[in-house]
C-alpha positions as CSV (number, residue, x, y, z in Angstrom):
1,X,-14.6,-28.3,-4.0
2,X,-11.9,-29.2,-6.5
3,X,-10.8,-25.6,-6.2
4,X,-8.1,-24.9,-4.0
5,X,-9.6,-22.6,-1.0
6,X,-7.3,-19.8,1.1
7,X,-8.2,-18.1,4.1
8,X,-6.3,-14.8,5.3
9,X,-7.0,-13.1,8.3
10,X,-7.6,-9.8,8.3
11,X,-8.1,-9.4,5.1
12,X,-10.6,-6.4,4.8
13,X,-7.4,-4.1,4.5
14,X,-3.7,-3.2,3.9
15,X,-1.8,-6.3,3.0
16,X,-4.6,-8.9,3.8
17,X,-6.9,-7.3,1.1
18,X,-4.5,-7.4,-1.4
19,X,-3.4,-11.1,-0.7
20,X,-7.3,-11.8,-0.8
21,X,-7.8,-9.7,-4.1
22,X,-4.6,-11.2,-6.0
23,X,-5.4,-14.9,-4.9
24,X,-8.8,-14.4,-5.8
25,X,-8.2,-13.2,-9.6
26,X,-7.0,-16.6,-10.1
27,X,-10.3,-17.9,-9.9
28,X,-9.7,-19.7,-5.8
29,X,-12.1,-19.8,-3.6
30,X,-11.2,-17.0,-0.9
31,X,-12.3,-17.0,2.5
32,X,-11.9,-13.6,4.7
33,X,-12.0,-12.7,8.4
34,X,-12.3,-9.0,9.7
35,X,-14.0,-7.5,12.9
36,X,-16.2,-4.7,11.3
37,X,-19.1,-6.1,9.7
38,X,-20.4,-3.2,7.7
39,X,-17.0,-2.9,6.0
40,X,-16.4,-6.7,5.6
41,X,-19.8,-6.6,3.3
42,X,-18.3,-3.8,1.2
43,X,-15.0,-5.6,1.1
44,X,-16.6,-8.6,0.3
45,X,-18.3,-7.3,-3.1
46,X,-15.1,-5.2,-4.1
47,X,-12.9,-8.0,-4.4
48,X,-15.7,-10.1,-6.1
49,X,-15.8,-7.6,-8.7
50,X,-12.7,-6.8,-9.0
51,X,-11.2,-10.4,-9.1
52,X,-14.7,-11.4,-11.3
53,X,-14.9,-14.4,-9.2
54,X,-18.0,-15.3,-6.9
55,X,-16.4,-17.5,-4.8
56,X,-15.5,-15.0,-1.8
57,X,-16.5,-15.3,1.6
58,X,-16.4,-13.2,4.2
59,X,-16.7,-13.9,8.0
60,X,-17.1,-11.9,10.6
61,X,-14.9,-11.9,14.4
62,X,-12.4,-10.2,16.2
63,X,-9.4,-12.1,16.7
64,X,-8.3,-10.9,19.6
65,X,-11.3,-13.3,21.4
66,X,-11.1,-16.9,22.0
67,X,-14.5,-17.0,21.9
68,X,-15.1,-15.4,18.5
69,X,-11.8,-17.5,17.0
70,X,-14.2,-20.9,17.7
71,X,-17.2,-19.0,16.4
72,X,-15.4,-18.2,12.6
73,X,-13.8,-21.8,12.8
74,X,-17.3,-23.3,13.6
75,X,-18.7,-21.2,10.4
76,X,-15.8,-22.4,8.5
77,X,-16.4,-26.2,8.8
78,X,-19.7,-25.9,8.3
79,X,-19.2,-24.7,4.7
80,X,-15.9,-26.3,4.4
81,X,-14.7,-29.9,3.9
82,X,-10.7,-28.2,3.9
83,X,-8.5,-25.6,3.6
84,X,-5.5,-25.6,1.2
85,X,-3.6,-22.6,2.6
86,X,-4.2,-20.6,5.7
87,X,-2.6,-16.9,6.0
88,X,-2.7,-15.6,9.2
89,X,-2.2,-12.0,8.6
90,X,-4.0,-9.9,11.4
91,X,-2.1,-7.7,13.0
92,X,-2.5,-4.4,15.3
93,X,-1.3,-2.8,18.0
94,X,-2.2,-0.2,21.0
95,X,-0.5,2.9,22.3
96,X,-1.9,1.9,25.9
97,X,-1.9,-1.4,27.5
98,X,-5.3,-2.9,26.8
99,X,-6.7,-6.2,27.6
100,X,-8.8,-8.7,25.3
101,X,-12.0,-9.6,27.0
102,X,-10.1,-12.8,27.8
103,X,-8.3,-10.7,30.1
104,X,-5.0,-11.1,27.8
105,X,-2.6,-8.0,26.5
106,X,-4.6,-7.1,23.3
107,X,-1.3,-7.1,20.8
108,X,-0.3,-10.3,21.9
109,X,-3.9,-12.0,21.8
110,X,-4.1,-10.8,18.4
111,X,-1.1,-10.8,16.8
112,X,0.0,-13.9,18.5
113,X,-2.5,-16.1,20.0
114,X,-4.9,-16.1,17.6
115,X,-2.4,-17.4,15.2
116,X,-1.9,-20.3,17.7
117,X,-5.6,-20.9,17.9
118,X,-7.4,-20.4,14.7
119,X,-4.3,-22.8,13.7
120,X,-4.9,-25.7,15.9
121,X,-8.7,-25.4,15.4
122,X,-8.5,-25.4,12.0
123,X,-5.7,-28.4,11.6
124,X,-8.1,-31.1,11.1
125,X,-9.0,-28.7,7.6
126,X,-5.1,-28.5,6.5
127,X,-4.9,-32.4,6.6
128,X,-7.7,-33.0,4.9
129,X,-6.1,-31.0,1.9
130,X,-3.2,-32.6,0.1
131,X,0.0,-30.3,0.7
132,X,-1.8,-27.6,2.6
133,X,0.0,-24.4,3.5
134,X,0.5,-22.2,6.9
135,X,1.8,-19.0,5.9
136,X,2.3,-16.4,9.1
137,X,3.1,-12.7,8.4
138,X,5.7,-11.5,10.3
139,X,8.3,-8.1,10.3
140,X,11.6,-7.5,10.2
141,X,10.8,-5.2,13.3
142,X,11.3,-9.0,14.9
143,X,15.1,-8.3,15.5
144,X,14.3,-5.7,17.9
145,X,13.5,-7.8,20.2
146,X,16.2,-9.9,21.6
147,X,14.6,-11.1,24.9
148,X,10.8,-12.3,25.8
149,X,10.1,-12.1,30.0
150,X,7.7,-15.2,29.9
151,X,7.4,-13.9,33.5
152,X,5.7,-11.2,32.5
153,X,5.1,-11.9,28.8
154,X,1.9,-9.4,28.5
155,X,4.0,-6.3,30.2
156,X,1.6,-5.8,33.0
157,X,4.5,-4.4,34.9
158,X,6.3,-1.7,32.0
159,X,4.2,-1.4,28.5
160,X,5.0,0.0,25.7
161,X,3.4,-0.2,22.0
162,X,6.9,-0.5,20.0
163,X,8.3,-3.3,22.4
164,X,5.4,-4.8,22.4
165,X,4.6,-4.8,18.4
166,X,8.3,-6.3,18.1
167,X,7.7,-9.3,20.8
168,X,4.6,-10.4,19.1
169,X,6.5,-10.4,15.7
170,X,9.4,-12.3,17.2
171,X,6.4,-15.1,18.4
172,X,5.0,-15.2,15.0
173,X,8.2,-16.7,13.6
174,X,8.8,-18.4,16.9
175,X,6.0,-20.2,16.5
176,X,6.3,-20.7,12.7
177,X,9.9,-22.8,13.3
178,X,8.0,-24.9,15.9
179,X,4.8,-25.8,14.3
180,X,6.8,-26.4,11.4
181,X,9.0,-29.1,13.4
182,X,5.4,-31.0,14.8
183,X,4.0,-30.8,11.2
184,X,6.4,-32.1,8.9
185,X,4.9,-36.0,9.2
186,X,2.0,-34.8,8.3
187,X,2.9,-33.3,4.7
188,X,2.0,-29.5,6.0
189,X,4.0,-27.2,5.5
190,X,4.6,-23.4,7.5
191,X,6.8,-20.6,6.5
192,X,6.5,-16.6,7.2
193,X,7.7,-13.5,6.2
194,X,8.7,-10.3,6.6
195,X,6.7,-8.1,3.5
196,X,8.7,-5.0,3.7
197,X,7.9,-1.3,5.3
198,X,4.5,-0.9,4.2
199,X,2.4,2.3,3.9
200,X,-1.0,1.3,5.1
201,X,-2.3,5.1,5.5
202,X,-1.1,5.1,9.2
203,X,1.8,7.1,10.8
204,X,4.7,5.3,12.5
205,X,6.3,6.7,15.6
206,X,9.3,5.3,17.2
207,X,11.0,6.5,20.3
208,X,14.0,4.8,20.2
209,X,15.7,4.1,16.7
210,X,13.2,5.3,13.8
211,X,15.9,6.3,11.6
212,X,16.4,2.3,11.2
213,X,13.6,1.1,12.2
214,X,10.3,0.5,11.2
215,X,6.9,-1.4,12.0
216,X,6.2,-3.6,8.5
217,X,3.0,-5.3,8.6
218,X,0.4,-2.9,10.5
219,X,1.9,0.4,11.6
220,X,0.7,1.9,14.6
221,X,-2.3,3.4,14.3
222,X,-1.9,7.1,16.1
223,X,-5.5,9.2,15.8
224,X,-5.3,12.2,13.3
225,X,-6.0,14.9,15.6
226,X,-3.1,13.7,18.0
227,X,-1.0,13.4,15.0
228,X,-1.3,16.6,13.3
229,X,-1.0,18.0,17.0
230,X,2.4,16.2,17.6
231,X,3.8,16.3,14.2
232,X,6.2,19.1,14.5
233,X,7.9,17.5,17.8
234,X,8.4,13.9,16.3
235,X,10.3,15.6,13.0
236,X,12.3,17.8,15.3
237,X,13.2,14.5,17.1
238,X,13.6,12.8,13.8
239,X,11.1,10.4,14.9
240,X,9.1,10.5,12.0
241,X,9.6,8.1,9.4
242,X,9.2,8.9,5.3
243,X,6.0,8.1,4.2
244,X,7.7,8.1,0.7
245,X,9.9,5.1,1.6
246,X,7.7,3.3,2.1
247,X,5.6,0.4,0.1
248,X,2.1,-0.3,-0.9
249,X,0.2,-2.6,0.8
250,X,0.4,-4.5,-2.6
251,X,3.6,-4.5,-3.4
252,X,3.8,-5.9,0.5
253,X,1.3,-8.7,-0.3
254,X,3.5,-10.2,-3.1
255,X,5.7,-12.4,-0.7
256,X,2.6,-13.9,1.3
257,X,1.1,-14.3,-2.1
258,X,4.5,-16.4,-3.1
259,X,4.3,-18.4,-0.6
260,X,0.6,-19.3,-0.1
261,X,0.8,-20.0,-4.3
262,X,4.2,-21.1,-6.0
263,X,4.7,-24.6,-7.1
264,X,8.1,-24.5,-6.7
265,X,7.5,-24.2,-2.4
266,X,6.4,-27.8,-2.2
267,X,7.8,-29.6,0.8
268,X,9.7,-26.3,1.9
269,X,8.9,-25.7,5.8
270,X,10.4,-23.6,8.6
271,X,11.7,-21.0,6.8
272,X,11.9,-16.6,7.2
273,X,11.3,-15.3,3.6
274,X,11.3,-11.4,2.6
275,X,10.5,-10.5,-1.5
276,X,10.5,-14.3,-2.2
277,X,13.9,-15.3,-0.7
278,X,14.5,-17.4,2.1
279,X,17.0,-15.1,5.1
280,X,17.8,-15.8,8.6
281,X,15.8,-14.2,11.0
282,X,17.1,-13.4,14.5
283,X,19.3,-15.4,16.4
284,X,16.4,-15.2,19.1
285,X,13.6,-16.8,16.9
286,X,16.1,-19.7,16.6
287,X,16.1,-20.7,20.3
288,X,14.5,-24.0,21.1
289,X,13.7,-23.0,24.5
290,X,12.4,-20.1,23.7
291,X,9.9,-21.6,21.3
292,X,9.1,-24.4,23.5
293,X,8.2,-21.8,26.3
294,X,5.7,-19.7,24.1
295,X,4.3,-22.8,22.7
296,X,3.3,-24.0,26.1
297,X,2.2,-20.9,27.5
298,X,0.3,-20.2,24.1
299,X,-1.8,-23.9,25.2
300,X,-2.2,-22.4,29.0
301,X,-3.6,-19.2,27.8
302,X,-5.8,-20.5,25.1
303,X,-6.5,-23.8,26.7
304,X,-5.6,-25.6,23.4
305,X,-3.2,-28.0,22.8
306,X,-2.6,-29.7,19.4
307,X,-3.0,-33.2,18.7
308,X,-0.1,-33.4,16.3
C-alpha cells in the first residue's frame, strides 16, 4: 500500500489503455474499468506484461449505469484503503438518441455523469491519500458548444451525435472548475485536458465544420459497412477528416499522464491543460451559473450529493 495507486476509466482502449500502460511501467498499482469483460481479461494481462508489473486490476461495469458505477466503487474499497489519482477517461457517443437503463441520454450519462458519480463515491478514497489527483479528459471540441438548454439538457426534443459529444465535453470541464472550487480545503486537487485529435481506428463525421473541427478523445464510432457505403458522399462534402492528421492514442495519453504524474503539479487545481500547458478553455466553461446548474442537476439525476 505504500505504492501510489491510479484508476482510469475506460481504460481497455485508445487513450485510457495507454495512460494505464505508461503509469503502470513505473511500477504503480493500476486499477482499470471497462464494460466488455472478455476483453478487459485480455487487456488486463497485456499491460501486465508489457509494463512487467503485477499490480494491475481490472474491473468490470458500464459507466453509463448508476447501478454498475456503485457496484465498481464497492469492489474498489473492498480491495482499497485509497486512491492517489483518479482519471476519468470514458468517453463515447451515439449516432441516435439512446437512453441509459436509468432512463438518461446515453452520451451524457457516460461522458458526464459518471464522472460526477464514480467522483463523489470514491472521495472518501482521494482524502485518505495525501495530495490525491482528479484528472478529467476533456476536448477541445468543448468550444463548440456555447450554450447548454438545462431545460432540455438530454435533447429529448432535437438530437444530434456532434452537439451532443461537444455539450458533454463542455460539462467535463464545467465540472472540473467547480469540483476544484469545493475541494481545495481538502488538499485535492482536479484539472483536465484536451489530448489532441486522436486516431483511435474510428472515422469522424461532422456535418457542420469538419474542416476545423474535430472530436479528440473518442471519435464517433460509425459501423464499417455504413462507412464504406457513405464514404464517397462525406469527401465530396469534405466531411471527412484526414486520418493522417491525426494522433496516436499514445501520443494523446501523454497530457493525462502529465498530469495524473509530475511533481511539479502539486497544489495546481482548476486548470484546462493541452500537451502539458495550462490554456483557457471557453468562455462558457467559465460561467458560474452555468456550473452551478449542471452541478445541481448532476445531484438530481444521480441522487448524489457530495459531502464536501
Amino acid at each position: 500500500m505504500n505504492r501510489k495507486i491510479f484508476l482510469i476509466t475506460g481504460g481497455t482502449s485508445g487513450i485510457g489503455f495507454h495512460t494505464a500502460q505508461e503509469i503502470a511501467k513505473e511500477k504503480k498499482t493500476v486499477i482499470i474499468t471497462g464494460k466488455n469483460l472478455i476483453k478487459g481479461k485480455k487487456i488486463l494481462n497485456q499491460i501486465k506484461n508489457n509494463a512487467s508489473n503485477d499490480d494491475i486490476h481490472y474491473i468490470n461495469g458500464d459507466l453509463s449505469s448508476q447501478e454498475e458505477i456503485l457496484n465498481i466503487v464497492k469492489v474498489i474499497k473492498k480491495k482499497f484503503s485509497k486512491i492517489d489519482v483518479l482519471i476519468n477517461n470514458v468517453g463515447t457517443a451515439y449516432l441516435k438518441r439512446t437512453e441509459s437503463v436509468d432512463g438518461i441520454e446515453k452520451t451524457f450519462a457516460t461522458n458526464h455523469l459518471s464522472y460526477f458519480l464514480i467522483t463523489g463515491l470514491l472521495l472518501p478514497l482521494l482524502i485518505n491519500s495525501n495530495k490525491s489527483r482528479i484528472v478529467n479528459v476533456s476536448s477541445s471540441i468543448h468550444k463548440k458548444c456555447t450554450h447548454i438548454d438545462f431545460n432540455d439538457i438530454e435533447m429529448k426534443n432535437s438530437y444530434n451525435v456532434f452537439d451532443a459529444y461537444r455539450q458533454s465535453k463542455l460539462c467535463n470541464i464545467l465540472f472540473t472548475y467547480f469540483l476544484s472550487n469545493k475541494l481545495k480545503s481538502r488538499g485535492i486537487t482536479v484539472n483536465c485536458l484536451n489530448p489532441g485529435s486522436i486516431n483511435t481506428g474510428f472515422t469522424y463525421i461532422d456535418n457542420r465544420n469538419s474542416a476545423n473541427s474535430y472530436i479528440n478523445q473518442t471519435l464517433i464510432k460509425i459501423p464499417r459497412k455504413i462507412y464504406n457505403i457513405s464514404k464517397d458522399m462525406f469527401k465530396k462534402k469534405n466531411l471527412l477528416k484526414n486520418s493522417t492528421n491525426l494522433l496516436s492514442s499514445l501520443e494523446g495519453a501523454k497530457t493525462s499522464i502529465y498530469l495524473a504524474m509530475d511533481d511539479s503539479l502539486d497544489g495546481i487545481t482548476g486548470k484546462y491543460y493541452h500537451k502539458k500547458e495550462s490554456l483557457l478553455s471557453s468562455e462558457t466553461s467559465y460561467n458560474y451559473n452555468n456550473q452551478k446548474k449542471l452541478w445541481n442537476l448532476s445531484e438530481k439525476l444521480t441522487n448524489f450529493t457530495y459531502y464536501v
